[in-house]
C-alpha positions in Angstrom: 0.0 0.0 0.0 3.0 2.4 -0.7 2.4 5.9 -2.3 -1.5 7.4 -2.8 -4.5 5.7 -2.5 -4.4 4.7 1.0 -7.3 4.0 2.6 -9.4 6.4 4.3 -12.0 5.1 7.0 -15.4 7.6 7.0 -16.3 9.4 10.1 -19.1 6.6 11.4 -18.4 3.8 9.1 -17.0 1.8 11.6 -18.9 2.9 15.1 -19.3 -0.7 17.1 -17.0 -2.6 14.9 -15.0 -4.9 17.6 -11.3 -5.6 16.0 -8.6 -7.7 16.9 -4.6 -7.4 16.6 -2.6 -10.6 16.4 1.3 -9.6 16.4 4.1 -11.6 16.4 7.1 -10.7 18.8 10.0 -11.4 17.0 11.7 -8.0 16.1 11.2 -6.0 19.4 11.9 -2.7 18.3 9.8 -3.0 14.8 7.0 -4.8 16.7 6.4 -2.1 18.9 6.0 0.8 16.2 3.8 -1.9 14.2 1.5 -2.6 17.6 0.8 1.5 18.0 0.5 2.3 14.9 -2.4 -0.3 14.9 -3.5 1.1 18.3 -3.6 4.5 17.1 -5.4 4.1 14.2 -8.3 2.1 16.3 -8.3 4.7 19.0 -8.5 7.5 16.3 -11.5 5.0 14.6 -13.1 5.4 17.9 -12.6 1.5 18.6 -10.1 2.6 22.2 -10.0 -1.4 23.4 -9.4 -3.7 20.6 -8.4 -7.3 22.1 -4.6 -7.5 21.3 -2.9 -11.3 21.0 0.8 -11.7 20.6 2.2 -15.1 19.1 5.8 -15.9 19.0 6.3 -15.1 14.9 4.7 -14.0 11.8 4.2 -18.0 10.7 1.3 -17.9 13.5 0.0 -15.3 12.8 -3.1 -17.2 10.7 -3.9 -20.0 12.9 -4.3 -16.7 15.6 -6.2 -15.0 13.4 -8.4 -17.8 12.3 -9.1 -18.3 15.6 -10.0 -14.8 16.4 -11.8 -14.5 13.1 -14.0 -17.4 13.6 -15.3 -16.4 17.0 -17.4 -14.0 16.4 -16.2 -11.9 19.0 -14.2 -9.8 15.9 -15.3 -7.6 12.9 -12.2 -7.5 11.7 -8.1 -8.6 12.7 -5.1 -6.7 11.7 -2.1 -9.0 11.3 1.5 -7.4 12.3 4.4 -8.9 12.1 8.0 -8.4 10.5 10.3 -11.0 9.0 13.9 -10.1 8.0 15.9 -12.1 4.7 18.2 -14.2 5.8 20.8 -16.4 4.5 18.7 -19.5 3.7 15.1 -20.1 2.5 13.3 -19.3 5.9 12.5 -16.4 4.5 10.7 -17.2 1.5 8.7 -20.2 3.8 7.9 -17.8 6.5 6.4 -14.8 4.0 4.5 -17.5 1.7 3.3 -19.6 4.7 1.9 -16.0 6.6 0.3 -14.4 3.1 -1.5 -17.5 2.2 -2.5 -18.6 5.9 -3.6 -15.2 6.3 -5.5 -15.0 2.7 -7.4 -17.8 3.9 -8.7 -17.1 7.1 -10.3 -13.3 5.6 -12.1 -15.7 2.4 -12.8 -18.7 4.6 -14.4 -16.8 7.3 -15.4 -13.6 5.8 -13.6 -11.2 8.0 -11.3 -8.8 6.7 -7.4 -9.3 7.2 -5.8 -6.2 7.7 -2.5 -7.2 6.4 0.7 -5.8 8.3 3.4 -8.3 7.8 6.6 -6.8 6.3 8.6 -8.8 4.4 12.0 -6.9 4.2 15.8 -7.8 3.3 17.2 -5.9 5.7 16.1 -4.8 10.0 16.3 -1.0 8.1 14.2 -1.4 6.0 11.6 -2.7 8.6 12.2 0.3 11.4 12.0 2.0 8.5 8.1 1.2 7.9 7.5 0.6 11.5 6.3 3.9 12.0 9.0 4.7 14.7 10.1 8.3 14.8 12.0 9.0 11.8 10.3 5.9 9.9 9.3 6.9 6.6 6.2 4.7 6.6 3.6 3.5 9.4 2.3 -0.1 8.2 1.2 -1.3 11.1 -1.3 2.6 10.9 -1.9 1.4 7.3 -2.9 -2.3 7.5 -5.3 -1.1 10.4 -7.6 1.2 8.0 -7.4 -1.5 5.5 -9.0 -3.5 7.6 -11.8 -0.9 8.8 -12.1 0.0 5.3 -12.8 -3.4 4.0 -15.1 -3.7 7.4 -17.2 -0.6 6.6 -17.5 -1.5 3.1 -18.8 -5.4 3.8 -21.1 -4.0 6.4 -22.9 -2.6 3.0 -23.2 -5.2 1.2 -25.9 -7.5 1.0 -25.7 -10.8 2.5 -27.6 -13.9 1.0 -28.0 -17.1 3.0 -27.8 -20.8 0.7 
């Protein structure tokens, strides 16, 4: 979601929307910015006390947000995490194995993924979207009011049962 077109969440849209943020913990320092960013963006939605769940890494961050997503305690999760290229595959397991898990769990259960993972070559890159001071970019702010936005928008669409 670099450059224009980000998101923008309507005065209203979202009024009694509960959400829930599943962050991983690896990457301290990146993790934190991620988590307020989120946290801001809620609090500034008027949602003050979203239900916040930390799992060791970004690989469990679906089977957390399935979890979450399926019940229906949760409008929406936003899904934060960081993972840093090293020098082997992990890296390429780890981003597949979080994008798909996480894909999955917003079309299998219907509630919107806000997705905040960054996938990043080096730990300057990531502190540098973190939104930390001096960051040049707030994902964890970002992936948030893709997630309202995508709430808002399904809360107007019509819903048939089979």
């Amino acid at each position: 979601m670099s450059g224009t077109g980000a998101p923008v969440v309507r005065p209203g849209a979202v009024d009694g929307l509960r959400v829930g943020v599943v962050a991983a913990s690896w990457h301290e320092q990146v993790m934190g910015g991620l988590v307020d960013g989120a946290l801001r963006a809620l609090t500034e939605a008027g949602i003050p006390e979203p239900l916040v769940v930390r799992v060791p890494g970004s690989f469990e961050l679906p089977v957390a947000a399935a979890r979450l997503a399926r019940s229906g305690d949760v409008d929406a999760v936003v899904a934060l995490g960081a993972v840093i290229r090293g020098g082997t595959p992990h890296f390429d397991y780890v981003c597949q194995a979080a994008t798909v898990g996480l894909t999955q769990v917003s079309v299998e259960t219907g509630v919107p993924v806000g997705f905040g993972v960054l996938t990043c070559d080096t730990v300057e890159q990531a502190l540098d979207r973190a939104g930390l001071a001096g960051s040049a970019e707030d994902r964890g702010y970002e992936a948030t009011q893709a997630a309202l936005a995508t709430a808002a928008t399904l809360r107007e669409l019509p819903v048939r049962v089979a």
